[in-house]
C-alpha positions in Angstrom: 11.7 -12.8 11.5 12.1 -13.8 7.9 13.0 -11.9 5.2 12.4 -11.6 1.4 13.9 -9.4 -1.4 11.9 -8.6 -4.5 14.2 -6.6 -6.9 14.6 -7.4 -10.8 18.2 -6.7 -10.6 20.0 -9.8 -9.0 23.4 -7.5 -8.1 20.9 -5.5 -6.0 19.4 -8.3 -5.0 22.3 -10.0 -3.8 24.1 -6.5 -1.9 20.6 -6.4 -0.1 20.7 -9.8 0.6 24.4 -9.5 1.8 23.7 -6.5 4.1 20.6 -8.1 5.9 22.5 -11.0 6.5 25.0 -9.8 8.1 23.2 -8.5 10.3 21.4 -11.2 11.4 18.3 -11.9 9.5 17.2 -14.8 7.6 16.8 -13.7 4.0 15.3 -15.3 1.3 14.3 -14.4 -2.6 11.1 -16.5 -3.4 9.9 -17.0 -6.7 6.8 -16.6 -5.3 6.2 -14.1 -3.0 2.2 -14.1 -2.2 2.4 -18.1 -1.4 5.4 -17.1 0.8 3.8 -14.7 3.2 1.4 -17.1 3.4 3.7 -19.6 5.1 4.1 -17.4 7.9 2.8 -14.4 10.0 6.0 -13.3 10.9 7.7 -12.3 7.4 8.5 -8.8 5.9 8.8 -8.3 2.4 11.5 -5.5 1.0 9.3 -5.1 -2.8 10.8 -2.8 -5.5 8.0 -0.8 -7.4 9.4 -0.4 -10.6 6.3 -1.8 -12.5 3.0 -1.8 -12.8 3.5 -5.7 -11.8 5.5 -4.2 -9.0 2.3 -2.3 -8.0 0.0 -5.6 -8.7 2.1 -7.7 -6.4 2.2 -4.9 -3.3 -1.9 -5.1 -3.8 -2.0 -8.8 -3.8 0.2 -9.1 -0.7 -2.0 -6.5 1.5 -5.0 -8.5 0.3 -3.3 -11.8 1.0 -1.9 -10.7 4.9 -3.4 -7.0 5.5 -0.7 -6.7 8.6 1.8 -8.0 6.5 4.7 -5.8 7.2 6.4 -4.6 3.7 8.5 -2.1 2.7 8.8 0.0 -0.3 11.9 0.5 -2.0 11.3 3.4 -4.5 13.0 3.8 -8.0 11.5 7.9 -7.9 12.3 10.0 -5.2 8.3 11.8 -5.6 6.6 11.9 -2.2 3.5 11.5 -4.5 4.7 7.9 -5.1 5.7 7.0 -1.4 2.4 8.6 -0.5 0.9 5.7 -3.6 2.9 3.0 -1.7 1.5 3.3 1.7 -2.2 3.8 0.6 -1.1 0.2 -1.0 0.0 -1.4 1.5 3.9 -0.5 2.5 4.2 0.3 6.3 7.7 1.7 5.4 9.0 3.1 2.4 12.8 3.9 1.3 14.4 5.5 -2.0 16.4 2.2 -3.7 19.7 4.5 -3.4 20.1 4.3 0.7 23.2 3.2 2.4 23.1 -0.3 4.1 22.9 1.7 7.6 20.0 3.8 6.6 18.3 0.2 5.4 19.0 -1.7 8.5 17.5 0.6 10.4 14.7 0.7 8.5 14.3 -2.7 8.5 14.7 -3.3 12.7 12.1 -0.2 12.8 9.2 -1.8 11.0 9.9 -5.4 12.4 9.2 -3.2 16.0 6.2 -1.9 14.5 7.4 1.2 13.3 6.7 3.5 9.9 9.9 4.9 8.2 9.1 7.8 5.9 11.0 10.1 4.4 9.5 13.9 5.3 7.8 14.2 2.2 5.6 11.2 2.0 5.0 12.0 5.6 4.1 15.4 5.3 1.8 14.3 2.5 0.1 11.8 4.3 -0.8 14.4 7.1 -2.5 16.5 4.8 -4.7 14.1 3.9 -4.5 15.3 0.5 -5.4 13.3 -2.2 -2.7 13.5 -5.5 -4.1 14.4 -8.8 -2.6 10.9 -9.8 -5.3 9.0 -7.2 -8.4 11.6 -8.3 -8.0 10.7 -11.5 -8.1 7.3 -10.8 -11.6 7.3 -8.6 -14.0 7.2 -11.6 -17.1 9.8 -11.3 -19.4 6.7 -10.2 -17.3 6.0 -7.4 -17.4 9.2 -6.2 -21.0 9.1 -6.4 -21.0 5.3 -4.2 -19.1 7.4 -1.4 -21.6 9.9 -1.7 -24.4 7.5 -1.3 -22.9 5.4 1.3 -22.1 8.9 3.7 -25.6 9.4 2.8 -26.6 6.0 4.9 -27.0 3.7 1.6 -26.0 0.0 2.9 -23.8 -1.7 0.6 -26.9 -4.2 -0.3 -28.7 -1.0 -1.7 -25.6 0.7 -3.4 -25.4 -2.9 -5.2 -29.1 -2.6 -6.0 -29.1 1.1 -7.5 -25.6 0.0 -9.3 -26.6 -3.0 -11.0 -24.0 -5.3 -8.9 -24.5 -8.0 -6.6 -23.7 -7.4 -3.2 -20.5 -9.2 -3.6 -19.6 -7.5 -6.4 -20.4 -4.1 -4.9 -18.2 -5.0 -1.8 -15.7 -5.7 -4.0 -15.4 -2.8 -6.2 -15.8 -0.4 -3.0 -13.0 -2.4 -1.1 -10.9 -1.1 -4.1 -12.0 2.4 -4.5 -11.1 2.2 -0.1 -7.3 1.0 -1.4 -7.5 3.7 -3.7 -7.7 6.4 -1.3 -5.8 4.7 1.1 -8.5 3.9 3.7 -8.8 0.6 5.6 -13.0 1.0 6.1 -16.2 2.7 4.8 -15.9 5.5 7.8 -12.1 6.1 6.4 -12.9 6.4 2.9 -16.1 8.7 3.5 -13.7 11.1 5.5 -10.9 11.1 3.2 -14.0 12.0 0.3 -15.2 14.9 2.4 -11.9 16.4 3.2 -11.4 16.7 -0.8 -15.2 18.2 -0.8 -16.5 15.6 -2.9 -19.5 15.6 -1.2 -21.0 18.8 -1.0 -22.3 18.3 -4.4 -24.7 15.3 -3.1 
């Protein structure tokens, strides 16, 4: 398994570094991360999310390797922002202030296939809750897609009523999914109905 560090702070950078190391693991710092999980299906990426270019690059990787295993290293301790980093992409997620221990493990855990959550983001995720943070993101017209597609729209349809192409429509819709934290059509319709955003259709 090979590793890489994403952090904008080379001291971090370099104790993380040190730490996986030791302990056995190949770790590297690549300048660019998306064309290096692309080298190889057996990689997992330790990403910062400091930034909203923080946030980009966590969407490009899922999008790039969807079972790419990454974990989250948080700057905020907010369960609403570990809850953000899963529904991105993260299979694991730790606060940037652990102890080396508490980051090995978490590291051996989600290379065995594992999620490592702190009780918060957990409990959150279980709710399946929605944060105010991701319902004001989903614009009122994508609420209305979801309400059509749990209708029985096809996305060929939606695309038609919309004014996209079907391409277009997939698109857009495969990002309203992210949004919510869903993986398919079935997911995101759920997670929709368990906020009662249907009822009104």
């Amino acid at each position: 398994m090979h590793l890489a560090v994403i952090d904008p702070l080379p001291m971090y950078r370099q104790g993380v570094v040190a730490v996986l190391s030791a302990a056995g693991y190949q770790v590297e710092v690549p300048a660019d991360p998306v064309n290096w999980v692309r080298r190889g299906s057996s990689n997992l990426v330790l990403i910062t999310l400091a930034t909203t270019e923080d946030w980009d690059l966590l969407s490009r990787l899922r999008e790039t390797t969807p079972e790419q295993h990454v974990i989250a290293v948080l700057t905020q301790t907010s369960a609403k922002t570990g809850v953000r980093a899963v529904r991105a992409g993260a299979r694991s997620v730790l606060h940037r202030e652990v102890t080396a221990v508490a980051l090995r493990r978490t590291v051996e855990a989600t290379i065995d296939g594992q999620a490592v959550l702190p009780f918060g983001v957990a409990a959150m995720l279980a709710g399946g809750a929605v944060d105010e943070e991701t319902r004001q993101a989903i614009t009122e017209a994508e609420v209305t897609w979801l309400r059509h597609l749990a209708a029985g729209m096809t996305v060929a349809e939606l695309a038609r009523l919309a004014g996209y192409s079907e391409r277009a429509m997939f698109r857009l819709l495969q990002g309203v999914y992210r949004q919510l934290g869903a993986r398919s059509r079935i997911e995101a319709i759920v997670r929709a109905q368990e906020q009662g955003w249907l009822r009104t259709f």
